[in-house]
Structure formats: structure tokens, C-alpha cells
FINUVEX-95498 format. One record per residue (C-alpha): x, y, z; residue in one letter; residue number from 1. Coordinates in steps of 0.25 Angstrom, whole numbers, plus 5000, padded with zeros to 4 digits. Layout:
<recs>
REC   c1   c2   c3 resn resi
REC    X    Y    Z    a  NUM
...
</recs>
This chain:
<recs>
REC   c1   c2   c3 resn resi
REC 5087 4962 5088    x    1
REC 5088 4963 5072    x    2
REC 5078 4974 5066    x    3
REC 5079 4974 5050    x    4
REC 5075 4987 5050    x    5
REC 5085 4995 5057    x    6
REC 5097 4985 5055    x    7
REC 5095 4990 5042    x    8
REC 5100 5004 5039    x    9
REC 5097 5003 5024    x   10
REC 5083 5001 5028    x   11
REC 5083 5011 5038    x   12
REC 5088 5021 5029    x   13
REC 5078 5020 5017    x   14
REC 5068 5023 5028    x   15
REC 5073 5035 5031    x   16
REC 5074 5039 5018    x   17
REC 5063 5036 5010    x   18
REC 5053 5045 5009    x   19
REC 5040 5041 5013    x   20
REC 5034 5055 5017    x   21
REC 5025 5055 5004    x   22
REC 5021 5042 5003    x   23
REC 5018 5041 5019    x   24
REC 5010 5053 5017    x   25
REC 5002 5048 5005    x   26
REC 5000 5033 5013    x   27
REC 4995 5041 5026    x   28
REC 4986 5051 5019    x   29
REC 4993 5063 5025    x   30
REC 4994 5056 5040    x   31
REC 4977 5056 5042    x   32
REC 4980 5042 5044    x   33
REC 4985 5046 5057    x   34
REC 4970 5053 5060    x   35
REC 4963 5038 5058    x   36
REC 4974 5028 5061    x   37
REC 4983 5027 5074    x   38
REC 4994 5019 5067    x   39
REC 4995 5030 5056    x   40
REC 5005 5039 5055    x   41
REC 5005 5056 5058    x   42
REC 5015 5061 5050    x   43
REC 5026 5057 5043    x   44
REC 5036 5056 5051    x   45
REC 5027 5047 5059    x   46
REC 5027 5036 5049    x   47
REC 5041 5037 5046    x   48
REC 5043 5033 5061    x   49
REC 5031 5022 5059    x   50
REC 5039 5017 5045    x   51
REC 5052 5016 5054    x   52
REC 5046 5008 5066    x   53
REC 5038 4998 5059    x   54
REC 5051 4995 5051    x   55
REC 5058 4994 5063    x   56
REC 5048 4984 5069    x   57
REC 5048 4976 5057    x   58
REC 5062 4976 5057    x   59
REC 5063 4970 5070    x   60
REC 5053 4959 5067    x   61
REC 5061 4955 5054    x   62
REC 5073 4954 5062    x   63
REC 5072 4949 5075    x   64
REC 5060 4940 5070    x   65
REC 5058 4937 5057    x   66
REC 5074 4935 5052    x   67
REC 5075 4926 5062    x   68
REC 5065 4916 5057    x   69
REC 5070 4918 5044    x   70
REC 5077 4905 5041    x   71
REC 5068 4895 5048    x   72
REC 5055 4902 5040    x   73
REC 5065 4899 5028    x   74
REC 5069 4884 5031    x   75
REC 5055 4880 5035    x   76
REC 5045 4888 5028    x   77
REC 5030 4888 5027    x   78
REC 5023 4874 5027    x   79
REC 5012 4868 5017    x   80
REC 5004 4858 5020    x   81
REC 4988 4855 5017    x   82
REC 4987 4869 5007    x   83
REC 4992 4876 5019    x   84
REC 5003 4884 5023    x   85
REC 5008 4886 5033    x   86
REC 5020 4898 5036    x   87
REC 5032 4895 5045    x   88
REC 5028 4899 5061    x   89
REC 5041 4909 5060    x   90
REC 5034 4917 5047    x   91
REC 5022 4917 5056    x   92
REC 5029 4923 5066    x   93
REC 5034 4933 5057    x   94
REC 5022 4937 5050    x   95
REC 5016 4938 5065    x   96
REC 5027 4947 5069    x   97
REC 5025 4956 5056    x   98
REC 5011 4956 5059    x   99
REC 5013 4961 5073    x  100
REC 5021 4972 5070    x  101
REC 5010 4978 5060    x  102
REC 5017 4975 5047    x  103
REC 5008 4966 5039    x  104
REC 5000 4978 5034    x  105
REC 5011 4989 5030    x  106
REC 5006 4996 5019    x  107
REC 4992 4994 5023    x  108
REC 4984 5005 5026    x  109
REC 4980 5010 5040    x  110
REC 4965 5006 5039    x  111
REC 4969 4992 5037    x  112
REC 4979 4993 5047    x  113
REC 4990 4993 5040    x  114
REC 5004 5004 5042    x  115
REC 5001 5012 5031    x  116
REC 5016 5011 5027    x  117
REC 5023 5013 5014    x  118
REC 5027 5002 5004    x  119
REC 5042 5007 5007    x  120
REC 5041 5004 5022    x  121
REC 5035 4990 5019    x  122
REC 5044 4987 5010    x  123
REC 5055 4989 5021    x  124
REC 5048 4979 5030    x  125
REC 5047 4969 5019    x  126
REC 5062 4971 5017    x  127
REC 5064 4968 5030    x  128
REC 5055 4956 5032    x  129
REC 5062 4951 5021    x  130
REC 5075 4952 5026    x  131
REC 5072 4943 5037    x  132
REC 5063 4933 5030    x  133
REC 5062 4937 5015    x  134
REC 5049 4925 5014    x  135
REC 5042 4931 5026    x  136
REC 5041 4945 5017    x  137
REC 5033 4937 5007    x  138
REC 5022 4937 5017    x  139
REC 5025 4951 5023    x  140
REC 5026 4956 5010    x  141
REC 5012 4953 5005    x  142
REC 5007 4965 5011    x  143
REC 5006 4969 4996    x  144
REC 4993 4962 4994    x  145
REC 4987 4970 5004    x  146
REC 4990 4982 4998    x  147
REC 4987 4976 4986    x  148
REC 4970 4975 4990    x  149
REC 4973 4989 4998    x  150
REC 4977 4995 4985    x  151
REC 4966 4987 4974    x  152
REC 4956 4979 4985    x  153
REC 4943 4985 4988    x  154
REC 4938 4991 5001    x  155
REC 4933 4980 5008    x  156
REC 4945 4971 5004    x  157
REC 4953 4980 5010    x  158
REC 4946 4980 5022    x  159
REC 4946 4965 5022    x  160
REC 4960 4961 5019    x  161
REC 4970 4973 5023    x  162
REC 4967 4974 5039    x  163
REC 4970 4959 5038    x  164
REC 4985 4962 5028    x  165
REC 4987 4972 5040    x  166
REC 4984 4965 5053    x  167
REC 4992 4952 5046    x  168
REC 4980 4944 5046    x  169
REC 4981 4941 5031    x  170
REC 4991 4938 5022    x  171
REC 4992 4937 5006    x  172
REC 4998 4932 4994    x  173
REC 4997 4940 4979    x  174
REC 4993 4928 4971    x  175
REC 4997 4929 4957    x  176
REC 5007 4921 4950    x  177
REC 5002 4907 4944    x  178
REC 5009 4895 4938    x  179
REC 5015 4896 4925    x  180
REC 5013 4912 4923    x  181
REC 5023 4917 4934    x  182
REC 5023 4934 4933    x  183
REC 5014 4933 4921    x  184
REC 5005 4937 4930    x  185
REC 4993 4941 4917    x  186
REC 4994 4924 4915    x  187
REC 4987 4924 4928    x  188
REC 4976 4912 4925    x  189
REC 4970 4911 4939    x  190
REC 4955 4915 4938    x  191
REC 4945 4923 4944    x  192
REC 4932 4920 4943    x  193
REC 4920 4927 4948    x  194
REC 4906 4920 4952    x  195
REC 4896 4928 4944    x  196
REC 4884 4927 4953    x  197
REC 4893 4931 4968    x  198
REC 4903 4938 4962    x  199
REC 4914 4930 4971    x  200
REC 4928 4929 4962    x  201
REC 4935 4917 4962    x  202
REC 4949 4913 4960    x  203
REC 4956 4899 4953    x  204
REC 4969 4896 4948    x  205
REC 4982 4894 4955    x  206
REC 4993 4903 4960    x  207
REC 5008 4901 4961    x  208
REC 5020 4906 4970    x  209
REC 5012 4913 4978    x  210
REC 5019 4920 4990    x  211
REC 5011 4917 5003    x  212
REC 5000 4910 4993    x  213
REC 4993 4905 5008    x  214
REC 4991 4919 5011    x  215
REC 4977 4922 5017    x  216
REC 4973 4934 5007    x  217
REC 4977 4933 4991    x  218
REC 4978 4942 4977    x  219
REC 4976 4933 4965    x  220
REC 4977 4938 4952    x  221
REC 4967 4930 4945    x  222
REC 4961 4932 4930    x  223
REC 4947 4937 4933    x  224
REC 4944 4940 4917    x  225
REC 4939 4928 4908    x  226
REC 4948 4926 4897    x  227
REC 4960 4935 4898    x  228
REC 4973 4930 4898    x  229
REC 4981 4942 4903    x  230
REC 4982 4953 4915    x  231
REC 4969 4960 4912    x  232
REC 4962 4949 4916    x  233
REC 4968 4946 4931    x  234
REC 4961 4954 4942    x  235
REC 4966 4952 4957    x  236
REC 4959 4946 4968    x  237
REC 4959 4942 4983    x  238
REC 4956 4930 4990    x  239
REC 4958 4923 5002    x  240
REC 4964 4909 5009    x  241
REC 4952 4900 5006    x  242
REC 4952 4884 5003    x  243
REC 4951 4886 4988    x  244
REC 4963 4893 4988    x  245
REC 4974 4882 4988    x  246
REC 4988 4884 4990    x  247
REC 4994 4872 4984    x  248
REC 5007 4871 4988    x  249
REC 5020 4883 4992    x  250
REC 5032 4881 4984    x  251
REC 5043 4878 4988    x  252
REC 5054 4890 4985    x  253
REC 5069 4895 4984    x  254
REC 5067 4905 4996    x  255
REC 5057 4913 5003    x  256
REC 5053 4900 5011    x  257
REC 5046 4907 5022    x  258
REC 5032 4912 5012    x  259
REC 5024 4901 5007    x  260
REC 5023 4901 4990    x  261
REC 5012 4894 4986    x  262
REC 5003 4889 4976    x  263
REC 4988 4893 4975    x  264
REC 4977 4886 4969    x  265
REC 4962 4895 4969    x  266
REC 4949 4887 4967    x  267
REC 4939 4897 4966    x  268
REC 4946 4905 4979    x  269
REC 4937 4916 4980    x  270
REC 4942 4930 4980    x  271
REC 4939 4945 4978    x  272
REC 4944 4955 4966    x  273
REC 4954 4965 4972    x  274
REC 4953 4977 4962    x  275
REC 4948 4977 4947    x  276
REC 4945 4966 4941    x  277
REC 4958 4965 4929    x  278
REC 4966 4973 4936    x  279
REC 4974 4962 4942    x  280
REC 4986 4962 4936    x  281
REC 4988 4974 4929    x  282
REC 4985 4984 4942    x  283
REC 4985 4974 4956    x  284
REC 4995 4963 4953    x  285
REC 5005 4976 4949    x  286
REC 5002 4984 4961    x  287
REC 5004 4970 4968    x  288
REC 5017 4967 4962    x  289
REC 5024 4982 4963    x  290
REC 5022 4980 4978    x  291
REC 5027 4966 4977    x  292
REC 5039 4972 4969    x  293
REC 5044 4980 4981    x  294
REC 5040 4969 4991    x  295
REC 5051 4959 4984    x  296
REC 5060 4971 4982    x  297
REC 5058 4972 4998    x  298
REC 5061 4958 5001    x  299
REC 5074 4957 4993    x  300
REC 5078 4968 4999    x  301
REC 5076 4961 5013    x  302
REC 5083 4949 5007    x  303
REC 5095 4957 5002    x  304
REC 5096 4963 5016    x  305
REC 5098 4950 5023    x  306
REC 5105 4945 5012    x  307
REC 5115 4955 5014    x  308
REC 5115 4955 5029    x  309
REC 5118 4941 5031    x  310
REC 5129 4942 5020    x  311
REC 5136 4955 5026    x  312
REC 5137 4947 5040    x  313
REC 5144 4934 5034    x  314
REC 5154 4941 5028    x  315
REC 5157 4948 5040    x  316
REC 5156 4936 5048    x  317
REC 5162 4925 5037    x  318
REC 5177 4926 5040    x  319
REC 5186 4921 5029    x  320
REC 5202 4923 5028    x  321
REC 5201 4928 5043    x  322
REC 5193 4940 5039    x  323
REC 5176 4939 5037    x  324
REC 5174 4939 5021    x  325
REC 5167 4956 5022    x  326
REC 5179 4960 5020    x  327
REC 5182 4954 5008    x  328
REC 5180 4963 4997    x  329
REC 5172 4951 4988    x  330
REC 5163 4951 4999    x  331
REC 5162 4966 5004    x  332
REC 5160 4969 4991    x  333
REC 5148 4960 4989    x  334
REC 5144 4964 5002    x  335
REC 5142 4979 4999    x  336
REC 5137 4975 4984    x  337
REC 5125 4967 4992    x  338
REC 5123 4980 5001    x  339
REC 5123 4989 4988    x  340
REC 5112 4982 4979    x  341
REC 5105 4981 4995    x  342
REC 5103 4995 4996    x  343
REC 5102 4998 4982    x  344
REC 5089 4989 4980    x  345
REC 5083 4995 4996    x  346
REC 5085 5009 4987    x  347
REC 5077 5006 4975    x  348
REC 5066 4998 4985    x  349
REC 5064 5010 4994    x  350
REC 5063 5019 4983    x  351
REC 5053 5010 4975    x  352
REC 5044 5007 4988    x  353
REC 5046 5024 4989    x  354
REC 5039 5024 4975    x  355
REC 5031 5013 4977    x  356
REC 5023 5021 4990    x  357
REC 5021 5032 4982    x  358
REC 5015 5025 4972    x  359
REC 5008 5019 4980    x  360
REC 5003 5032 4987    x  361
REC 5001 5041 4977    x  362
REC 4991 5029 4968    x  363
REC 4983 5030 4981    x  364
REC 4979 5043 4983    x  365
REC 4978 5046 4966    x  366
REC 4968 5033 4967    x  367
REC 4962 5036 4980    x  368
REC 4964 5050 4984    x  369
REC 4955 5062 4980    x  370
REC 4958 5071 4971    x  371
REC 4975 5066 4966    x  372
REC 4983 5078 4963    x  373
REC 4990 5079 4950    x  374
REC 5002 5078 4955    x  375
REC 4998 5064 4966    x  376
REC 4993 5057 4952    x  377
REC 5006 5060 4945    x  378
REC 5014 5055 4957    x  379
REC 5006 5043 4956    x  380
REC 5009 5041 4942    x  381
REC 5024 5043 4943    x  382
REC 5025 5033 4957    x  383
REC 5018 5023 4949    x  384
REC 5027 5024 4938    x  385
REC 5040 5023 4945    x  386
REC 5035 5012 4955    x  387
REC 5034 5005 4943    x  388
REC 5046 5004 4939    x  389
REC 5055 5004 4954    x  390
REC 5046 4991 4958    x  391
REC 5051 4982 4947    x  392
REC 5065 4989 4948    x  393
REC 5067 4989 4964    x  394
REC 5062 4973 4964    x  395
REC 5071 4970 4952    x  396
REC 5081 4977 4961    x  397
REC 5080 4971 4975    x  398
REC 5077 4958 4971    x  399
REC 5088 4955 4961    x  400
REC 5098 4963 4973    x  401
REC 5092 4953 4984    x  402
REC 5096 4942 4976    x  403
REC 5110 4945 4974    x  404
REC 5113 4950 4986    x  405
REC 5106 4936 4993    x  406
REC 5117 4928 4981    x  407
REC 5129 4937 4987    x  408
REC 5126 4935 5001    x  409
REC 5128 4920 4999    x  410
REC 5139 4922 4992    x  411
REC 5143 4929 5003    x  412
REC 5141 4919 5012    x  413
REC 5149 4908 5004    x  414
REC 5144 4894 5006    x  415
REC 5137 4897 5019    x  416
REC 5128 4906 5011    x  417
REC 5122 4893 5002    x  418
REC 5119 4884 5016    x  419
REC 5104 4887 5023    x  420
REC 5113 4891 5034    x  421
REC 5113 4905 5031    x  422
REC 5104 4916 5029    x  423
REC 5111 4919 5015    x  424
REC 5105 4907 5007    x  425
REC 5091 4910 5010    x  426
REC 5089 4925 5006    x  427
REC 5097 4919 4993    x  428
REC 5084 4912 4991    x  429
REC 5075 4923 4997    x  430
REC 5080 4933 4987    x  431
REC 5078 4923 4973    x  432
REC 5061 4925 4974    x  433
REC 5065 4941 4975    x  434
REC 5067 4945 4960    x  435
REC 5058 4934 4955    x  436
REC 5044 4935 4963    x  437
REC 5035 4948 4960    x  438
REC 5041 4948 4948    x  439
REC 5056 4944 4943    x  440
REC 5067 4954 4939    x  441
REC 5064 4952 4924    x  442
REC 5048 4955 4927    x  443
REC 5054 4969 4936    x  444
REC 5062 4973 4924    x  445
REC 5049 4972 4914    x  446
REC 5042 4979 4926    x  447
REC 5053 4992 4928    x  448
REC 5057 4992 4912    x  449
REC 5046 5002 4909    x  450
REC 5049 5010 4920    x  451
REC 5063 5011 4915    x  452
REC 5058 5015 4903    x  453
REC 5050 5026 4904    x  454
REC 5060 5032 4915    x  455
REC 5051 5031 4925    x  456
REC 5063 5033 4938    x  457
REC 5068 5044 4931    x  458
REC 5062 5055 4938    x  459
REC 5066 5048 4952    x  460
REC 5079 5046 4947    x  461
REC 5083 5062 4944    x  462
REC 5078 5065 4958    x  463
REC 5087 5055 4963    x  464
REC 5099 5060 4955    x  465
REC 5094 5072 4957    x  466
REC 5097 5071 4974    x  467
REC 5110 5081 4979    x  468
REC 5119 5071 4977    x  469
REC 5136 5076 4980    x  470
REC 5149 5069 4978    x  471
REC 5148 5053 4975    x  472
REC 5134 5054 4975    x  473
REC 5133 5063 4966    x  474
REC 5143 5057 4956    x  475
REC 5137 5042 4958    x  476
REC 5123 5050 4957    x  477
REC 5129 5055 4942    x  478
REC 5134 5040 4938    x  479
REC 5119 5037 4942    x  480
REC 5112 5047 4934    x  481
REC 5122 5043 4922    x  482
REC 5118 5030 4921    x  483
REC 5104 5035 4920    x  484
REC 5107 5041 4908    x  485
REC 5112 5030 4902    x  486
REC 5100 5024 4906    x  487
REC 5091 5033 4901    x  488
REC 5099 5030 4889    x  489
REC 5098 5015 4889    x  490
REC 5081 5018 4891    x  491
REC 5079 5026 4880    x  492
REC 5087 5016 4871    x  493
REC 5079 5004 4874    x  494
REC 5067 5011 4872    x  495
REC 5070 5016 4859    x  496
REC 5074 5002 4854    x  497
REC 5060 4998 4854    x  498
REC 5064 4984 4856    x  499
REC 5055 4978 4866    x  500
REC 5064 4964 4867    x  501
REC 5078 4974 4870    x  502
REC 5069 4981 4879    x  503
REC 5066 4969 4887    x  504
REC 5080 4965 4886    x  505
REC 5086 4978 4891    x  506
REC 5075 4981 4902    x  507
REC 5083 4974 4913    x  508
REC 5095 4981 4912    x  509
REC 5087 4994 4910    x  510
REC 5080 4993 4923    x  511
REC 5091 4989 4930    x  512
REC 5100 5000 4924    x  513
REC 5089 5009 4929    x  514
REC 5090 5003 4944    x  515
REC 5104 5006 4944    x  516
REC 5101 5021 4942    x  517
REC 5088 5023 4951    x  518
REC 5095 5015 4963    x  519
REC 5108 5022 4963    x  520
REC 5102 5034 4965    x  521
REC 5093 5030 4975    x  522
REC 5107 5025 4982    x  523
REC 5113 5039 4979    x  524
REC 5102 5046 4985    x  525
REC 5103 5037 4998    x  526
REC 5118 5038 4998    x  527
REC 5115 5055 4998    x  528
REC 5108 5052 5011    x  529
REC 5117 5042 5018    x  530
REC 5132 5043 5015    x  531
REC 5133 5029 5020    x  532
REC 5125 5024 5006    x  533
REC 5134 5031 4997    x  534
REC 5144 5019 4997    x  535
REC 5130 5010 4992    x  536
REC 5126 5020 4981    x  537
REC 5140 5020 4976    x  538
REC 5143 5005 4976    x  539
REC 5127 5004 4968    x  540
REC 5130 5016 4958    x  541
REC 5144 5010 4954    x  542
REC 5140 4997 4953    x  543
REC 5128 5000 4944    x  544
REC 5135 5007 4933    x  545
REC 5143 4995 4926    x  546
REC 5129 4988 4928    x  547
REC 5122 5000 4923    x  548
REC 5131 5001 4912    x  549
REC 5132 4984 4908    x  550
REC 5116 4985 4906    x  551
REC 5116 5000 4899    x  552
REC 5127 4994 4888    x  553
REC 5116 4981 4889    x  554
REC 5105 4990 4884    x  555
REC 5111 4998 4875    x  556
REC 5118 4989 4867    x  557
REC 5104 4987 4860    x  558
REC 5108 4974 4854    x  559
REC 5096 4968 4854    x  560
REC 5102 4954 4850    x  561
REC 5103 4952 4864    x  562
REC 5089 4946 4866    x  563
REC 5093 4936 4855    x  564
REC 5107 4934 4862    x  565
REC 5099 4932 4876    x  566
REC 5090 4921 4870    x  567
REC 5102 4916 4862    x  568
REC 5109 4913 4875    x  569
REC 5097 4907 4880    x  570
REC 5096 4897 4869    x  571
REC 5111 4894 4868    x  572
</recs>
């Protein structure tokens, strides 16, 4: 029998270690669930143990079950046919086994029958579901949009749409891109109308790649406001299957062959405002999209995982020259280079869903508690801040990791590796959507840039390098904290140019330079904990410093007749 969960010990251990005392505390309102609910925790140490089992029992779906079905989900996929689709029977089955096991309304509150459990717990299902089928976590990872209207919805749409995310008996779609405008999401042109004598909205227009489009319960953003053309006009808005929304037709795509992708046509499909009117883009679409952030960031993660599995056991199987290919050094050390970005990328994800749940938290009880202390608004404000940069930089991170490690694992395989034969070949085309959907790299980097900036990790960084580090950790910890310097350096010389083009230029390599210092440290503070990881912080800390240092020199050249070289090259 194959679990995902404890065949991991990776996974295991950032369970063990991450901290969520505080944020468990903050999501079960001191334990006086456990007065109300029966499913609610005591203590602690009561949820830890129901975090642990849960994963367990999701682990062993997604192994025994859901892997299994994998392949055959991808060769035949859903079926459309008369406007409706249809998913494979095997994806039924998996969404039926998820939905039995009680995991279709994680982060949901008890009162709508959901587990109450932390981003950072989900996010390790969703790692694991993809893993085993990474299309399948594009339907098991829209849990997002019930959060979504249990954060911004009112109370009776609440009451009428989360018991039904929880129990599985609805699913969702976030409707927001259209054709031509992509991620220029403020071009939005759908309209939402409003009959003046019932008050009932109305929605028209058309919708593109939309994941899971046949969903029964939908966000749109729509323009609600005559006559504006940008994101102060948009306000978001639920609706429903019905006959007048029409999905035209699913595309047909690269990978993730097991979700249906479709296109949506609205004639006057009714629907309801979620939240403020105008506040559509500019406050729900973003909440939206930092949780969608961390759920691709999840699912590359999952594809990495099996990538690197399938790839470790042929080379150890693969004999070549009477002797199987891991112990050739080309192939050993590609190998070990796969397991490093791996775990490096887990790190930043686990500490940005950390983050992300305190976030999370502490804006719930400064907007809905009684009486916020001082210090609870100011620990809002500072969670808020450096969520807003470790999103774009984990997702940047995982996704651009998942698709190397996917490319080395088929190099890997050789030949074999490029036939539909093997495993290899379809998380190579799993992993492609990863850094482009919910925003691409480029649009991460515009996203972390300001973050980088204003030095928004810097107070998380010193108490990192401030751990009781000893002997080579102590000395990687000090090659760490010296390329910080330089990249404090580097910050404040881009700034002080006051050149917005070489700002823009530079801000890839400046955020990626700062990845390189925030996730060696969280490597040498997991090392300090498990002398077995010291081996993975060492490799990651050496190899960053010539990279570090190659985008540093990049940056500090301050030639700014780069951007005129960069579109010379282009025209040449």
C-alpha cells in the first residue's frame, strides 16, 4: 500500500516543524469550538494529532487510489458533447473518495462543516493530490472560492453555498480571464447589469481558459460601473449553472488533461454581488489570487515529487556498461541537484503558507474581533506585508523548480522518457501551465519587486540568521548573511538610480537574488534540526553564490544601455 504522506519524509518533517500553535489557537478561538462542535479540537496538541491523521488518510487515497488512475484520466480525459461536460468516471471516483474522507471543505469553518484547518495543512494535501494527478488538484484545489465568499459574501450566502463546498455537493470555478486581455484583468469588458425595478444583476459577455468552467457555483468578475474602462469599475459576483450560461466548447491542451478548460458564454445569467460593489479587483480578485499563488506553488511542488521519484527509480533500475546509470556521476549529480531545488522550494512554501495563516488570522479578528489590541493590529499589518511578497516569490519559485526538475527527469530517462510509455513525459507537460497560470513568473516578479524594495523579509531574515547556528552552519549561515549585504547594496543602488525602465529590467534578478538569501537560511535552520539536511543546505548555499553573484554584477553594472541592446537583439 503507497500513502504520499508518510512515504514522504520531507513532508513529514515540515509537519513536525512548523509552528502552528498560534495560528491554530487564532482559527479555533482559544479551543471554545470544542464547547459547540464535536469535530473541533481541545487543545493543541489535539489538532496537531487531527492535522497528522487527516494527511495520512489523504495520503493513502492519493496513493493507492488516485496515482493509480493517473494515466488513463490523462489519455482519455473529460468528454464534451451537446454544451455539456462530462468528467472521466476515474475523476469521479477520485472526487468521490476525497469527499468521503471529509476533505472538500478544509479550511472551512466548523459551522459549515468544514475542518477548520490552516492554509499550510491544505496546502500539503494539495501537494499530494498533485502528486498523484496534478489535473485532479485543479478541482480539489478550488476550495479557494469558498473561502473566497466565506471571507467577502454575506451571511446568507454563506449559509447557502459553504455547507454545500463542505459536504462536496458543490464545486467552482473563478471566472476571470477573457479573450484578448489575458492577466489584464482591469480590461475586463464582461458586464453587470442590474434590473432597476427587482434589483436582480445580470451578467454578459464571454470568459476564457476557465479551469473547471462546468463547475456548479461561479465568481465572475464583471464591470458593474457604466463607462469605466479600468479596475475600479469591476465588482465580483456569484452565479450559478443555468441554461443561459453556456459553455462553448474545452480547449484542448498541452497537459492537465484530467480538468476541463472551457469556454463560457453569459446571456443575461443571473447572479448576486459578493462584497462591495467596485471592489472586485482591486480587494477580491487579489485575496483570490494570493491563495491561488500558493495552491499552483502546491501543485508544482506535487509535480516535482513525482517527477523526481519516477526519475530516481530509473536510474537505479536503467543498467547501462553493467552497472545501473545512479552511479554515474552526470547522473547522481543531476539527481541530488533535482532533490536540492525539491526541498528548497517545500522550505519557502511552508514558510509562506506559515505567513500566509497569520495573515490570514490576525485580519479576522482585527476586522471582526472586539476591541484588536495594539499589538494584534500591528501584527496584522506586518503578515499582510510580508505575505505580499513571499506569495509571488514562493510561486515564482516552485513553479519555475517543477519545470526543470520535470525536463531533467526525462533527460534522465533518455529516449524512453519522450514515449507516452512512461510517467516522465506527462508531468513534463503537467508542470508547463505551473509558472504561466495565476499569473506567469514575469507578472510574480512585478508582484515581489516592491516587497524587495522596501525590505519587507528583513526582519524574518535576522531572526533566522540570528538561530544558534555552530560549525559549517555557522560558516554557510555567514556566506548567507554576506550575500545579504551585497544585496542590500544592490537594493539601495536601484533605487537611487530613479530609472523606472532599469528598475524593471533589474527586478528579476533582484528578487531572485533575495530567494537565494531567505531559502538558504530557512534550509540552515532546518539542517540545525536534522543533521541529515545539512548535506541540502550546503549543496543550495554553494550553488547560489556564483548565481547570486552573476546577477549582483548584472545589476550593478548600471549600464542602462542594456534595455537598448535587449530590443536591439530582438530586432536584429
Amino acid at each position: 500500500m503507497a500513502n504520499f504522506f508518510k512515504d514522504n519524509p520531507d513532508l513529514v518533517f515540515t509537519l513536525e516543524n512548523l509552528d502552528l500553535e498560534e495560528v491554530t489557537n487564532l482559527r479555533e478561538h482559544g479551543y471554545r469550538y470544542a464547547e459547540e462542535y464535536d469535530n473541533a479540537p481541545v487543545n493543541y496538541a489535539d489538532a496537531a494529532d487531527n492535522f497528522r491523521r487527516v494527511l495520512e488518510v489523504v495520503g493513502e487515497i492519493c496513493g493507492d487510489r488516485i496515482e493509480p488512475r493517473s494515466r488513463t484520466v490523462d489519455a482519455e480525459g473529460p468528454h464534451f458533447a451537446d454544451g455539456k461536460v462530462t468528467y472521466h468516471p476515474l475523476t469521479v471516483k477520485n472526487l468521490e473518495d476525497l469527499t468521503r474522507a471529509g476533505v472538500m471543505g478544509v479550511m472551512l469553518g466548523h459551522k459549515y462543516g468544514g475542518l477548520n484547518f490552516p492554509v499550510s495543512v491544505y496546502t500539503m494535501m494539495t501537494e499530494m493530490v498533485s502528486r498523484a494527478d496534478a489535473s485532479l488538484q485543479n478541482i480539489f484545489g478550488l476550495q479557494d472560492i469558498a473561502e473566497t465568499i466565506n471571507f467577502f459574501g454575506s451571511e446568507e450566502q454563506k449559509d447557502k453555498y459553504l455547507p454545500g463546498f463542505a459536504s462536496g455537493e458543490f464545486d467552482g470555478s473563478m471566472d476571470l480571464t477573457e479573450p484578448d486581455f489575458g492577466s489584464d484583468l482591469q480590461s475586463v469588458r464582461l458586464r453587470a447589469w442590474q434590473d432597476e425595478k427587482t434589483g436582480q444583476w445580470y451578467l454578459n459577455g464571454m470568459k476564457r481558459f476557465i479551469t473547471n468552467g462546468c463547475a456548479k457555483v461561479h465568481l465572475v468578475l464583471a464591470r458593474s460601473e457604466e463607462g469605466t474602462s479600468d479596475g475600479r469599475g469591476l465588482s465580483m459576483f456569484i452565479c450559478e449553472a443555468c441554461p443561459q450560461l453556456v459553455v462553448r466548447r474545452i480547449e484542448n491542451k498541452l497537459g492537465i488533461h484530467g480538468v476541463a478548460t472551457t469556454e463560457l458564454q453569459y446571456n443575461d445569467v443571473p447572479a448576486q454581488l459578493c462584497g462591495k460593489r467596485r471592489f472586485g479587483l482591486i480587494k477580491y480578485v487579489m485575496s483570490l489570487m494570493n491563495g491561488a499563488r500558493v495552491a499552483i506553488s502546491g501543485q508544482a511542488v506535487g509535480i516535482a515529487e513525482a517527477a523526481y521519484r519516477e526519475a530516481r527509480k530509473y536510474a537505479a533500475e536503467r543498467m547501462q556498461f553493467k552497472k545501473s546509470i545512479d552511479q554515474f556521476p552526470a547522473i547522481y549529480d543531476m539527481l541530488s541537484s533535482m532533490k536540492v531545488k525539491l526541498t528548497a522550494a517545500r522550505a519557502l512554501l511552508y514558510e509562506t503558507t506559515r505567513v500566509v495563516d497569520l495573515r490570514n488570522a490576525y485580519t479576522h479578528l482585527v476586522e471582526t474581533g472586539e476591541n484588536p489590541t495594539a499589538e494584534q493590529r500591528a501584527l496584522q499589518k506586518y503578515y499582510v506585508k510580508v505575505a505580499a511578497v513571499l506569495t509571488p516569490m514562493c510561486k515564482a519559485l516552485a513553479t519555475e523548480m517543477a519545470n526543470q526538475v520535470a525536463y531533467d527527469a526525462i533527460q534522465i530517462h533518455g529516449g524512453t522518457g519522450f514515449m507516452k510509455d512512461f510517467n516522465a513525459e506527462r508531468f513534463y507537460r503537467d508542470a508547463r501551465i505551473t509558472n504561466i497560470y495565476e499569473g506567469t513568473t514575469q507578472l510574480q516578479i512585478v508582484a515581489a519587486i516592491g516587497g524587495v524594495i522596501q525590505r519587507d523579509n528583513d526582519q524574518r531574515i535576522a531572526e533566522l540568521a540570528k538561530l544558534d547556528f555552530t560549525g559549517k552552519l555557522a560558516r554557510l549561515r555567514d556566506q548567507v548573511m554576506a550575500l545579504h549585504e551585497r544585496q542590500l547594496e544592490a537594493v539601495k543602488f536601484v533605487a537611487e538610480k530613479k530609472d523606472p525602465a532599469y528598475h524593471d529590467l533589474m527586478a528579476r534578478s533582484l528578487v531572485e537574488m533575495e530567494t537565494f538569501i531567505f531559502v538558504g537560511l530557512l534550509l540552515l535552520r532546518d539542517a540545525q534540526k536534522c543533521e541529515e539536511r545539512a548535506a541540502i543546505a550546503e549543496r543550495y548555499v554553494l550553488d547560489s553564490v556564483p548565481e547570486f553573484e552573476k546577477r549582483f554584477m548584472r545589476v550593478m553594472s548600471g549600464d542602462v544601455t542594456l534595455i537598448d541592446n535587449n530590443r536591439d537583439i530582438i530586432d536584429y
